[in-house]
N, C-alpha and C positions, 0 to 999 in steps of 0.2 A: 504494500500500500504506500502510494506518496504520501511523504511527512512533507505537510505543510508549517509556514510561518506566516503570520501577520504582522503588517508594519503600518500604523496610523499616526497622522501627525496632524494637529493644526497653528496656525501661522503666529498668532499673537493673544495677548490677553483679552482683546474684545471678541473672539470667538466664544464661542460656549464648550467647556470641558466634555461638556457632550455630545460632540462631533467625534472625537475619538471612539469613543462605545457605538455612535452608528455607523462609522467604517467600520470597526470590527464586526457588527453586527451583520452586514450584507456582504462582505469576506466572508464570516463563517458561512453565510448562506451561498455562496459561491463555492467555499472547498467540500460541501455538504453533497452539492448537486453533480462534483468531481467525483466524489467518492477519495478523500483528502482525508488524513488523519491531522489535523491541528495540532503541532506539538513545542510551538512559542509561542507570545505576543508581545511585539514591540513597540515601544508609542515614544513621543516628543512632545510635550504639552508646552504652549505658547512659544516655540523658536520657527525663526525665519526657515523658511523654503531656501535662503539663498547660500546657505552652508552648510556643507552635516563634518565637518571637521568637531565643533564644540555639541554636539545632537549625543547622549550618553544613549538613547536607544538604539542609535545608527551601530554606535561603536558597537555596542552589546549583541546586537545582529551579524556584526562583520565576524567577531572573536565565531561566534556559537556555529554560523556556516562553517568558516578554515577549520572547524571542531568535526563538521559532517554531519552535526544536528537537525538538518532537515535539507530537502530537495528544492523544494519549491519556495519562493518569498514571493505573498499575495498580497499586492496593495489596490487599494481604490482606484490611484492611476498615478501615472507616475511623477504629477506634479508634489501630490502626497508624498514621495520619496523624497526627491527634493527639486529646485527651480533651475539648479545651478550645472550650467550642461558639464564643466568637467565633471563636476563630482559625482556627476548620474555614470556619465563616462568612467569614470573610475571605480564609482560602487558597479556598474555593468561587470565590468574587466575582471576586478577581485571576486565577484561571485559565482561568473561563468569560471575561472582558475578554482573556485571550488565547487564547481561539477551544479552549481542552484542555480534554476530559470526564475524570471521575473516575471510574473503574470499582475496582472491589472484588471479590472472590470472595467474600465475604458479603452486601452489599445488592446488586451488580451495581452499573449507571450511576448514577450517586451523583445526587441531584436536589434542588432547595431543601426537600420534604419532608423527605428523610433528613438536610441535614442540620440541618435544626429539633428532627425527632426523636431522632437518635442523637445529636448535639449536645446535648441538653437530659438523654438517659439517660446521656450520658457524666461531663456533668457532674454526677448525681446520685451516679454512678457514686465519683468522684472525692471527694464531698463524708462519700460513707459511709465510704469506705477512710480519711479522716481521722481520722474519726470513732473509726473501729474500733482507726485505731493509734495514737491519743492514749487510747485505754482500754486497750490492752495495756500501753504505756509508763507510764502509772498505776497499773496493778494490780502492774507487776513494781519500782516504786518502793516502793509501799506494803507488798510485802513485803520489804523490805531490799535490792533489789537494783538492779544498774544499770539507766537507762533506754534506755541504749544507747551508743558511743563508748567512747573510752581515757579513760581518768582517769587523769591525771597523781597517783601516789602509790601508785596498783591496780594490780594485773596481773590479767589477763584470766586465771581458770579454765575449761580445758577438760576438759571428764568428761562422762560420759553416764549417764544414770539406769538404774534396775535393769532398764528396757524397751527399753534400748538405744538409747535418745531423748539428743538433744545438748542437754544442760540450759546454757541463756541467762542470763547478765546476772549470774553469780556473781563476784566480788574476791577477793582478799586484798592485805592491806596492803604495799607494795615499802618494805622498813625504808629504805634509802637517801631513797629519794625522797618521803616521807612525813614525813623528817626537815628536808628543803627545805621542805613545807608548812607543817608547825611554825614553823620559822621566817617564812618570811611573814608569818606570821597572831599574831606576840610580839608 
């Protein structure tokens, strides 16, 4: 019987920790309908797609394959692995050297096309989202407002607009500790 693994990950703290449980969930229902014995589960809870160097599940996956602990490694698809085309390239290369296919519920058997291709649209992928959030964080600077983070001297304004929308990135001045800054900066 294929020994399978499962590997789920999502991107940052504003996801809900329970997207890992429903990858794994529709994983197992895919190694099920394999006829797959499930014999890990590896997950990454709030890190980037755009590294698996500092990822302790990636690593814990790499050790336990070179070990021979299982054949197959089942992810959702392979952005879930990770964004970053070498290191998909390089988790491919060390995996197939340990005899385990990459299967997906998105491209299926993962192959050096896929990941040439989706390696290359992830990283484009990755290159726009930069893109887009160094022009949000510019435009809400440019109108007076925070670009993101606590400011030591601000307190963070919460309110919502007349559309019931959670309006971002407003201050007002904390007298106490404003009064630190002044100083500082005599």
């Amino acid at each position: 019987m294929t020994r399978a693994a499962l590997y789920a990950r999502y991107s940052d703290d504003k996801q809900s920790p329970a997207s890992i449980e429903d990858q794994f969930l529709v994983c197992r229902e895919q190694a099920a309908r394999e006829g797959w014995r499930i014999v890990g589960s590896y997950k990454d809870a709030a890190i980037s797609g755009a590294s698996v160097i500092l990822r302790p599940g990636i690593q814990a996956l790499l050790q336990d394959a070179q070990m021979g602990r299982f054949d197959v490694l089942l992810a959702e698809a392979l952005d879930r692995v990770s964004r970053d085309q070498a290191d998909v390239a390089t988790l491919y290369k060390n995996l197939q050297f340990a005899g385990v296919k990459i299967v997906t519920l998105a491209e299926g058997e993962v192959s050096e096309l896929h990941v040439g291709l989706k390696g290359t649209m992830n990283a484009l992928f990755l290159k726009d989202l930069a893109k887009k959030t160094h022009r949000g964080l510019r435009g809400r600077v440019e109108k007076g407002k925070s670009g993101g983070g606590l400011c030591y001297g601000y307190d963070v304004v919460r309110r919502f607009s007349s559309e019931g929308e959670a309006v971002h990135g407003e201050r007002t001045i904390n007298d106490a500790e404003a009064e630190v800054v002044r100083q500082v900066f005599r």
